[in-house]
N, C-alpha and C positions, 0 to 999 in steps of 0.2 A: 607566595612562591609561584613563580608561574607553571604550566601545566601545559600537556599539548595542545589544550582549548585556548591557552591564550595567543594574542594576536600577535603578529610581529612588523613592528615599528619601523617606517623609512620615514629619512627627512632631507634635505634639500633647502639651498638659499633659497629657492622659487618653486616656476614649475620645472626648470627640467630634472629633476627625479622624477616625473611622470613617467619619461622613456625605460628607466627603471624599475617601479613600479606596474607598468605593462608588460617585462621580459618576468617579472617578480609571479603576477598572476598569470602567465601562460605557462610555467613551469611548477607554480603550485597553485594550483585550480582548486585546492580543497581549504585555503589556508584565508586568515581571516588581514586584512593590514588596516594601519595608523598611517597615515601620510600625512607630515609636518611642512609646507612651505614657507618658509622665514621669509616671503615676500617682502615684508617691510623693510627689510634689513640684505635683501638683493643686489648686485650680485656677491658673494662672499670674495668672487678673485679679483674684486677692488678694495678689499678690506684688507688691515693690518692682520698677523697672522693672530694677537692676544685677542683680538675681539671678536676673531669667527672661533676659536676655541673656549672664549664665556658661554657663546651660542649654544656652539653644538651641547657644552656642561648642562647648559639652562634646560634643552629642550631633550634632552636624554634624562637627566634625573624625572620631568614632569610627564615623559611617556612611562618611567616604570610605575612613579607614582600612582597615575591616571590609569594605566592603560595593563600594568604587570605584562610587558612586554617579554614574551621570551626568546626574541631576538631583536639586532638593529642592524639595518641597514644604512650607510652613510652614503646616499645616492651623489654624492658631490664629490669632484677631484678633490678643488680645495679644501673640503673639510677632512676627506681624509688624510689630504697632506698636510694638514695643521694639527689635526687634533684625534685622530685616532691611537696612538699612542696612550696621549693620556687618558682618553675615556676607557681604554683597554686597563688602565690602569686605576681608575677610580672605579671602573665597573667588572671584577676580574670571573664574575658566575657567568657575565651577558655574552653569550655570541655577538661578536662585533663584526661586519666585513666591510668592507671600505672600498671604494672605486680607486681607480689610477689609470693613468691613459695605457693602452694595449701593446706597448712596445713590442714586445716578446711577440705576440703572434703574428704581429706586422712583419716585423722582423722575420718570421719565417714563413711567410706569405709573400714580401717580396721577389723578384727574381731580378729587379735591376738593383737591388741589395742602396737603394733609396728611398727614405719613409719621410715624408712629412707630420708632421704634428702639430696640431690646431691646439690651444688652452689655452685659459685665463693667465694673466702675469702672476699669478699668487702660483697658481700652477706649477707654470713653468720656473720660478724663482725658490721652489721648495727644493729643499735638500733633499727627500725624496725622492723627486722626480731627479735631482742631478744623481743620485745612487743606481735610480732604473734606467736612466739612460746608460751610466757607464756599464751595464752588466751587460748591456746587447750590442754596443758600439764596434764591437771589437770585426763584425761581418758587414757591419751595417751604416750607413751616414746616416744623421737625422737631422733633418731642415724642420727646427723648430721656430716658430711665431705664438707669441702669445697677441690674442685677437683683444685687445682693449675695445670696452663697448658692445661688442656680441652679444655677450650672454646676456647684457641688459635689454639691446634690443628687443632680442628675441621674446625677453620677458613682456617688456612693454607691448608687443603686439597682443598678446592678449589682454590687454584691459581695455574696455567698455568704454565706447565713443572715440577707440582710434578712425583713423582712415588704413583702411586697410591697405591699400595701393602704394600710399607713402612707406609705410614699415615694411611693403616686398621690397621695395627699392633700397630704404635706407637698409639693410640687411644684405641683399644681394650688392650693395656697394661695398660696404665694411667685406664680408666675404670677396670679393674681386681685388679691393688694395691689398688683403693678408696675403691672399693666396699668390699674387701676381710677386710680394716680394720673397716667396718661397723658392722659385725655380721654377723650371720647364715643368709639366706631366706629361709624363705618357710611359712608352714601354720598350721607349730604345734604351741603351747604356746613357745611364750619366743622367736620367730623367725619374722623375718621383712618379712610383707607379702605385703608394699605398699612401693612404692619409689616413692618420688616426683622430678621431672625433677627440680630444680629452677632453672635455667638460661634455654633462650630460644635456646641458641645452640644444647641443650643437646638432644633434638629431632631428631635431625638429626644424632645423635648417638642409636637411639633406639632399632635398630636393634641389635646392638653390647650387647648393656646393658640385653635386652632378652636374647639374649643366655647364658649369667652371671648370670641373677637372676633366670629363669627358669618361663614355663605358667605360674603359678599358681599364680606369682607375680603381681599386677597390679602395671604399669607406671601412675605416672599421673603430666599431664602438664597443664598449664592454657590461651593454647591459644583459645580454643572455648569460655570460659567465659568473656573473655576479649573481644570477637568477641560482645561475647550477651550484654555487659553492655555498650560496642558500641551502638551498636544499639536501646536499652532502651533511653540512655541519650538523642540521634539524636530524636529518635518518641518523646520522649516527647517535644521538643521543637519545632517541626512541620519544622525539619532540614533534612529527610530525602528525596532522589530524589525518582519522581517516577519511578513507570517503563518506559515508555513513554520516560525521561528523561536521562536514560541510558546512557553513553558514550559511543561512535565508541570503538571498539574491542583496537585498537590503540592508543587510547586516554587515556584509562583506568587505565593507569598505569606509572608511570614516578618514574625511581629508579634512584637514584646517589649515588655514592660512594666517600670517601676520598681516596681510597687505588685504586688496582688493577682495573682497568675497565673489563678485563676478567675475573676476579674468580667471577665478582658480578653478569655477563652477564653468566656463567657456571652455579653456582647457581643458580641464576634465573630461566635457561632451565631446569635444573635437578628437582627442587624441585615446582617452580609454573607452568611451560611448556610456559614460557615468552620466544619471541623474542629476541635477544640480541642489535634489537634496539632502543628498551624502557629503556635501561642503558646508562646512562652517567658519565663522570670525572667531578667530581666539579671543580668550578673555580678557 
């Protein structure tokens, strides 16, 4: 049975759960995490929807297994629009929270009432997501693209013996044709003045996408919410460690990958400021 000492479980087709896992640790700084990257098997929103929901089944049954997780995080759009449902339902003791792109707050963060939305085709072609868009639509347009290729890119630039020069490019390209068939930006009428990140890769592109949309643009992504609704669900059920409780610097953190052992150990360093030997090759 798990216990407030135990850890709580994020996983991800690749690395972008990292961005996840970084809003995850700055909101609970005392708490201990599993980070599963299904590298091998990347990106899930070119995958049929039966075989990212065997995944997520596979790698949620071996974190309770392994790890007596007492909560999960599903740092992926697609995964949660494919398969949290059912893991809700095959796992009905686990805290389960699941990402989805941030329509709602977009939506009332706009003021030229124009939202772009960036996600994977699994994404965007989820019932799901056609559910969350219709609840907000009704104030709101939403110029949605699903970015085919992105989030692989993105992946790809982390592993060992790219050229880094070529993957800003091919990356800042794929970002410039999405965005260019989305509409104008900016912040007169009739111009998209909010883009929603929906896949958690796409953060780690933000920099590029800025330079595209321009200031005045807001990005918005959902990984600090996810952080907070973490840590809602934990306090109320008297799940959270204390301080006191803390795990060794060392301890705190235990990442594996399906794919590359370097690009997850690169990543890592680059983007949380992780050792590279808190990564491991799954079995």
């Amino acid at each position: 049975m798990p216990s407030p000492l135990s850890p709580i479980g994020v996983f991800d087709s690749g690395i972008g759960g990292l961005s996840v896992l970084r809003a995850l640790r700055d909101v609970l700084p005392d708490e201990q995490f599993v980070y599963v990257a299904d590298s091998g098997n990347a990106p899930y929103g070119e995958r049929g929807d039966a075989f990212v929901q065997q995944r997520c089944a596979h790698i949620t049954q071996q974190m309770r297994e392994r790890h007596d997780i007492k909560a999960l995080v599903i740092a992926c759009n697609t995964a949660t629009a494919a398969a949290i449902e059912g893991l809700r339902e095959q796992h009905p003791g686990l805290p389960i929270i699941g990402v989805e792109p941030a329509l709602k707050p977009a939506a009332q963060h706009s003021q030229t009432h124009v939202v772009g939305v960036i996600a994977t085709q699994g994404t965007v072609n989820s019932s799901r997501f056609a559910i969350l868009q219709a609840a907000h639509a009704t104030q709101t347009r939403f110029a949605v693209q699903a970015c085919n290729g992105l989030a692989r890119a993105i992946e790809d630039s982390t592993r060992p013996g790219r050229d880094a020069s070529a993957d800003a490019a091919h990356i800042q390209g794929l970002c410039q044709t999405y965005l260019a068939a989305m509409g104008d930006f900016g912040t007169q009428p009739g111009q998209i003045d909010t883009l929603v990140l929906g896949c958690t890769h796409y953060i780690f592109a933000a920099d590029t996408l800025r330079a595209l949309v321009g200031d005045q643009v807001a990005l918005i992504d959902t990984a600090t919410p996810v952080a907070r609704r973490t840590y809602s669900l934990l306090h109320a059920t008297g799940m959270l460690r204390k301080p006191a409780q803390a795990p060794a610097a060392d301890e705190a953190f235990s990442l594996v990958t399906t794919g590359e052992l370097a690009a997850l150990q690169y990543a890592a360093a680059q983007w949380l400021g992780l050792p590279p030997q808190l990564c491991q090759a799954a079995d």
